[in-house]
N, CA, C and O atoms as a DFTB+ gen file, in Angstrom:
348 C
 N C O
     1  1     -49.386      14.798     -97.593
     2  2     -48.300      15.689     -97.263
     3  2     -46.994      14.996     -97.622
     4  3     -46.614      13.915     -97.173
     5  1     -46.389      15.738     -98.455
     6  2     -45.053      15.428     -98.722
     7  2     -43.774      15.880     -97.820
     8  3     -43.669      17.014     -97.352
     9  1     -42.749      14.772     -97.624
    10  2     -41.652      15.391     -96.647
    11  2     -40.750      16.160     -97.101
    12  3     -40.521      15.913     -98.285
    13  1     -40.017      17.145     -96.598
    14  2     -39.250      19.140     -96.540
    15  2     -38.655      17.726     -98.104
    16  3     -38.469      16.509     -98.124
    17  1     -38.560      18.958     -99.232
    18  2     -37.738      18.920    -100.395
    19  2     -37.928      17.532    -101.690
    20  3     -37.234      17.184    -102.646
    21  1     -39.127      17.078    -101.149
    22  2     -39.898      16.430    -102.260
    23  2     -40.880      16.232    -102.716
    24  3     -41.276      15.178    -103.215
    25  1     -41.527      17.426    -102.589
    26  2     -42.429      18.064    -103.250
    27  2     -42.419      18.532    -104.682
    28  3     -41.385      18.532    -105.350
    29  1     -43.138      18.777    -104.966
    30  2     -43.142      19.732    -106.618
    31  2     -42.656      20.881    -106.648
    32  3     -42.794      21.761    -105.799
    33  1     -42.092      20.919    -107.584
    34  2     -41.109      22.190    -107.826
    35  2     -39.700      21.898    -106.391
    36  3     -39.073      22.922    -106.122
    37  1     -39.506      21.287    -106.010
    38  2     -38.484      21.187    -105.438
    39  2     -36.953      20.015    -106.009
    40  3     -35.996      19.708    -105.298
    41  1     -37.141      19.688    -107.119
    42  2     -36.170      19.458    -108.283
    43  2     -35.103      20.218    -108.962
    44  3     -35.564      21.357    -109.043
    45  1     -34.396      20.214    -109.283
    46  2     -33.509      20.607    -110.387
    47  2     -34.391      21.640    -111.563
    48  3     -34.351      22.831    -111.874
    49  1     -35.190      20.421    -111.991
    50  2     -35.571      20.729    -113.690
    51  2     -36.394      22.562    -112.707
    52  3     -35.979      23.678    -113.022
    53  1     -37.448      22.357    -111.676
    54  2     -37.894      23.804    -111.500
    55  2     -36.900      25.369    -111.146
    56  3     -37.314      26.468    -110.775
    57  1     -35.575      24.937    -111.419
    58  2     -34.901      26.062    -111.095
    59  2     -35.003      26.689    -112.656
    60  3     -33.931      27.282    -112.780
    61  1     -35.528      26.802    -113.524
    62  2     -35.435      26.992    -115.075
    63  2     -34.585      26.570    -115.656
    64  3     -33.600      25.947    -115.257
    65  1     -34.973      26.959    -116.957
    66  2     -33.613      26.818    -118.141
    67  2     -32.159      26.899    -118.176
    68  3     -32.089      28.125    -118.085
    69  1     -31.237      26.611    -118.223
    70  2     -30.019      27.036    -117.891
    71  2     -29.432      27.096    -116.940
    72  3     -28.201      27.093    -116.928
    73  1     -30.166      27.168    -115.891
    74  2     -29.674      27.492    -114.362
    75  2     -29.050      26.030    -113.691
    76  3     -29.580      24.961    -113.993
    77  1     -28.029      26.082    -112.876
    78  2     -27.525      24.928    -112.456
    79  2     -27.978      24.694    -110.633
    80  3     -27.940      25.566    -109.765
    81  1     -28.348      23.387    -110.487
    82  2     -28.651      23.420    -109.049
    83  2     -27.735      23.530    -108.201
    84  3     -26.556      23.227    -108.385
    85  1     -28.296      24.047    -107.047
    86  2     -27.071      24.279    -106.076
    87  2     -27.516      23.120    -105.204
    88  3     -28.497      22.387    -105.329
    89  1     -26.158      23.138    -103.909
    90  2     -26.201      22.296    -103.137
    91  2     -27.354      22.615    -102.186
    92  3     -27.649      23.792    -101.980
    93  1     -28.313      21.173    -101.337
    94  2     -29.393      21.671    -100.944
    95  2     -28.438      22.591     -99.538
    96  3     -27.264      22.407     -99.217
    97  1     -29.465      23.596     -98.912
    98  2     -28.976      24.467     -97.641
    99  2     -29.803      23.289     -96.649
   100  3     -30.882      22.722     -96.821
   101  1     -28.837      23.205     -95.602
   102  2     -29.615      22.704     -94.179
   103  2     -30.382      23.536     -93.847
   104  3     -30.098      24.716     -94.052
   105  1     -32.027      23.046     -93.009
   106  2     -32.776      24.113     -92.403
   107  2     -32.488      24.029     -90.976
   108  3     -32.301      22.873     -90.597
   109  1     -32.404      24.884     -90.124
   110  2     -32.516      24.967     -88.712
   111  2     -33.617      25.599     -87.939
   112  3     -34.195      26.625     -88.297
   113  1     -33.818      25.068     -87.083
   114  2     -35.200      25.849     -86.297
   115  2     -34.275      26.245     -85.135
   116  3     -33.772      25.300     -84.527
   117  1     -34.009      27.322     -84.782
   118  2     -33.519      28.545     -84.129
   119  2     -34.447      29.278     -82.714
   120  3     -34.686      30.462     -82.949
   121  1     -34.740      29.023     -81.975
   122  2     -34.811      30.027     -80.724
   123  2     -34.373      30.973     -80.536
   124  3     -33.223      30.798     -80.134
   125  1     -34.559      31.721     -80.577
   126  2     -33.957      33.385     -79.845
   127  2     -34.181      33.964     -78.887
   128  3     -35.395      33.767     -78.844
   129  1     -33.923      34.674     -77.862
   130  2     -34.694      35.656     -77.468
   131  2     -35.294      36.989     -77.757
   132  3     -34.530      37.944     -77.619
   133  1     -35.979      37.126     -77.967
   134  2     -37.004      38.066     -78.280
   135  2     -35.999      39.760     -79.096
   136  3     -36.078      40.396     -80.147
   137  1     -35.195      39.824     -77.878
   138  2     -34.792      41.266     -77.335
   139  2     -33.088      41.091     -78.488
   140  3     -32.434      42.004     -78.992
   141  1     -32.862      39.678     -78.553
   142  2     -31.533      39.160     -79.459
   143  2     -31.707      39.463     -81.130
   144  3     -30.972      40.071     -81.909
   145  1     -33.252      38.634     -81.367
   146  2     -33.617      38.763     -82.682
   147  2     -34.458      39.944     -83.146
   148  3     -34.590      40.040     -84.366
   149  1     -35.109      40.952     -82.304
   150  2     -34.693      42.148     -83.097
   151  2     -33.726      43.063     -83.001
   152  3     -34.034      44.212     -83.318
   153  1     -32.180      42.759     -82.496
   154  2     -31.258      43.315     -82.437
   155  2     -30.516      42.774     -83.533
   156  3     -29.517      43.435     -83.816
   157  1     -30.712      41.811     -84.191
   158  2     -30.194      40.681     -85.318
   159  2     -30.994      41.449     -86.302
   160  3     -30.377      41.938     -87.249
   161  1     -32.403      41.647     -86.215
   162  2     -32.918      42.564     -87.565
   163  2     -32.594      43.595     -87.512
   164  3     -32.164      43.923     -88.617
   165  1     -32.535      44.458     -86.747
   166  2     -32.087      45.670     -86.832
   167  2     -30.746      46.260     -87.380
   168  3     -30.662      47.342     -87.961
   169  1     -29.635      45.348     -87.100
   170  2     -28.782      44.970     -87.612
   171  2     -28.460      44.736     -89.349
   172  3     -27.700      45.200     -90.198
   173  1     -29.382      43.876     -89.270
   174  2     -29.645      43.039     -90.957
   175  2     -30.261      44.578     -91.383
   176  3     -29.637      45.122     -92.294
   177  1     -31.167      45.170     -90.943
   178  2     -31.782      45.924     -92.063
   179  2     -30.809      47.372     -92.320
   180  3     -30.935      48.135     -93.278
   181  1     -29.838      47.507     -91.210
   182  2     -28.633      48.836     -91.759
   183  2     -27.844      48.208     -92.711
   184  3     -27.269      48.921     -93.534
   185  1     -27.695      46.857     -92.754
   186  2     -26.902      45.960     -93.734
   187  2     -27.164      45.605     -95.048
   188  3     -26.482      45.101     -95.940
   189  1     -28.738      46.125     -94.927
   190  2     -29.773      45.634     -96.748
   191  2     -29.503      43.849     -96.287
   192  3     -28.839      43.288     -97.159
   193  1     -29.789      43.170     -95.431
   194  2     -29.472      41.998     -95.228
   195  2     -30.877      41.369     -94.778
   196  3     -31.679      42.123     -94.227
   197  1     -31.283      39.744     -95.031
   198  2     -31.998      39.092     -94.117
   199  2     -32.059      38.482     -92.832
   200  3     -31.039      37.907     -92.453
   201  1     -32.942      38.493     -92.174
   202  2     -32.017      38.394     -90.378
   203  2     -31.649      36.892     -91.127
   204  3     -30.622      37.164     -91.749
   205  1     -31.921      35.631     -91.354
   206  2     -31.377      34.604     -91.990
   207  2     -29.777      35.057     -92.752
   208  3     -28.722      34.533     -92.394
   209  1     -29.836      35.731     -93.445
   210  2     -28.350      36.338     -94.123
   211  2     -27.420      36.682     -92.972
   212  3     -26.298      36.254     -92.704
   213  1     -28.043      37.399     -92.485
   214  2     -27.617      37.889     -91.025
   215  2     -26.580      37.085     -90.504
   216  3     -25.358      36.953     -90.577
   217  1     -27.773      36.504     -89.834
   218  2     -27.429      35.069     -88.947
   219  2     -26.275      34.179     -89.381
   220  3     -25.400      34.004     -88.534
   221  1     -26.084      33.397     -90.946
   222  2     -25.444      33.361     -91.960
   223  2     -23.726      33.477     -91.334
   224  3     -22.888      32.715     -90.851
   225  1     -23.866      35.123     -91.743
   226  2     -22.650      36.253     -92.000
   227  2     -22.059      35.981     -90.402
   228  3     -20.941      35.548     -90.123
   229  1     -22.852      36.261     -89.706
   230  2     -22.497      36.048     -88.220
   231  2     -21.145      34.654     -87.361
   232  3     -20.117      34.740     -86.690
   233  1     -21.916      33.633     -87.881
   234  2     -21.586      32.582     -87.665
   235  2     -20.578      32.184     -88.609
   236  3     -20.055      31.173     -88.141
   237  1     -19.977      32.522     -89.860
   238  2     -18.938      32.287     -90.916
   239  2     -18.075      32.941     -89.935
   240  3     -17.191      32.300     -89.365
   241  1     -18.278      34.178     -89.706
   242  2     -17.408      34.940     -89.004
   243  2     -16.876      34.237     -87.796
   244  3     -15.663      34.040     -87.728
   245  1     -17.697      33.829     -86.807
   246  2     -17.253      32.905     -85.768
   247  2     -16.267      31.684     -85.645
   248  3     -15.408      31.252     -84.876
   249  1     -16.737      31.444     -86.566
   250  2     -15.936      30.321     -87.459
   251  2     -14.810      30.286     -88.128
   252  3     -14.042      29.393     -88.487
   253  1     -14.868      31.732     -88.256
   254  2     -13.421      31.574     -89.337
   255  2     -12.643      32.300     -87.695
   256  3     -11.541      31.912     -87.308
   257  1     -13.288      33.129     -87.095
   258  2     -12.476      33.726     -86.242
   259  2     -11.635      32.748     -84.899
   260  3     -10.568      33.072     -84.380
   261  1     -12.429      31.558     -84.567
   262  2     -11.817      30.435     -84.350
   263  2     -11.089      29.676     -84.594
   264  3     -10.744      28.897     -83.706
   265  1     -10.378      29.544     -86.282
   266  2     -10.507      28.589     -87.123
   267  2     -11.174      27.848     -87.078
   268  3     -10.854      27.139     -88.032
   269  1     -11.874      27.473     -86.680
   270  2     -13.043      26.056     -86.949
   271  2     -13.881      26.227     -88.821
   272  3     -14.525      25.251     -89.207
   273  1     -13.819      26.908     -89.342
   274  2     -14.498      27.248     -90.644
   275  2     -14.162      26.397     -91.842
   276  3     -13.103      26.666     -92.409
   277  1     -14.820      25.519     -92.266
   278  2     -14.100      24.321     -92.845
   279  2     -13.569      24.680     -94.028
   280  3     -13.996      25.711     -94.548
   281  1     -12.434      23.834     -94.755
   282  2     -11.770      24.850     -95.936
   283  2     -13.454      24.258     -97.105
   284  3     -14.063      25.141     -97.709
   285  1     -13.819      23.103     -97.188
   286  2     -14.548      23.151     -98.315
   287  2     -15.844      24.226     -97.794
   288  3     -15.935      25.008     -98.741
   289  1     -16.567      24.511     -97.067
   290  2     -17.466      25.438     -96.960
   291  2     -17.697      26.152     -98.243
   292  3     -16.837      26.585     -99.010
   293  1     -19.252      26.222     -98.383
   294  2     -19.600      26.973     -99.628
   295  2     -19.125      28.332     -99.213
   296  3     -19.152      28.675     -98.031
   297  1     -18.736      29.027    -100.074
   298  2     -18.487      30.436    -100.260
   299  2     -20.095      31.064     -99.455
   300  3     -21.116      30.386     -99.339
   301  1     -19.940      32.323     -99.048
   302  2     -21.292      33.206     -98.582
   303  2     -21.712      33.567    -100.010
   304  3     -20.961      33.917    -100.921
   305  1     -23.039      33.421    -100.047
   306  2     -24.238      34.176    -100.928
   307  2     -23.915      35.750    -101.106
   308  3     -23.748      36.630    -100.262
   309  1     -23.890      35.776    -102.402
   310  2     -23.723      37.762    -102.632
   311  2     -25.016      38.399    -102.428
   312  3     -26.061      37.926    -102.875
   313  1     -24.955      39.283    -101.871
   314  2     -26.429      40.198    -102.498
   315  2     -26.905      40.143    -103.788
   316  3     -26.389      40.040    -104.901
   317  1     -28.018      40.238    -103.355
   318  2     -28.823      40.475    -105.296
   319  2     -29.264      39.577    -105.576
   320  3     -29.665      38.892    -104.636
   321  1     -29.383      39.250    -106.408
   322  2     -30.281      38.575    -107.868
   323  2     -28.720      37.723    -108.313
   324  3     -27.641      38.313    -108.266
   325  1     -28.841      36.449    -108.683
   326  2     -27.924      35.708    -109.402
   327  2     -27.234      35.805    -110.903
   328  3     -28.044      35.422    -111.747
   329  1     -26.315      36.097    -111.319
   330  2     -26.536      36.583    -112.639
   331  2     -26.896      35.354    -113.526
   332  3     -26.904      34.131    -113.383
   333  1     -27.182      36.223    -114.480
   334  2     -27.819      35.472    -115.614
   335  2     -27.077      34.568    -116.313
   336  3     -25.893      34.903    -116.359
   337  1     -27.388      33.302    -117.010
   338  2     -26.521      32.512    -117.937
   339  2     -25.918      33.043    -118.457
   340  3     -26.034      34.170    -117.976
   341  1     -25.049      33.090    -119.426
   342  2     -25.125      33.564    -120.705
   343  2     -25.299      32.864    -121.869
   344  3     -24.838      31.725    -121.948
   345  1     -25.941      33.401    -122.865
   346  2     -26.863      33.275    -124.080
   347  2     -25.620      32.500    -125.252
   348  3     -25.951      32.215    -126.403
């Protein structure tokens, strides 16, 4: 058993051709209550969102609504599919 992110296919070179790596994402293991996280999906799915995206969107918001939201912070993930290189 290999440890989270050095495994195969977890490199650079497996994102394909052209494509540039991104910075790795932290993982978190999350608790909820039950009655919270399908109010978080339910949510996410009027949104076309993942409860993870969700969750995400949620907490930027918190953050910025505090100021606490750091200025380098990656930008939020768009919907969709990434566009393509170009050729």
């Amino acid at each position: 058993m290999t440890p989270a992110g050095t495994g195969p296919g977890d490199d650079a070179s497996s994102l394909g051709a052209g494509r540039a790596a991104r910075p790795a994402r932290k993982q978190v293991l999350l608790r909820l209550d039950p009655a919270i996280h399908d109010a978080v999906a339910r949510w996410a799915a009027d949104d076309l969102r993942s409860v993870n995206a969700q969750i995400d969107l949620l907490l930027r918001r918190a953050l910025k609504d505090a100021g606490r939201l750091p200025r380098d912070a990656a930008p939020a993930r768009r919907p969709g599919r990434p566009p393509l290189p170009p050729d």
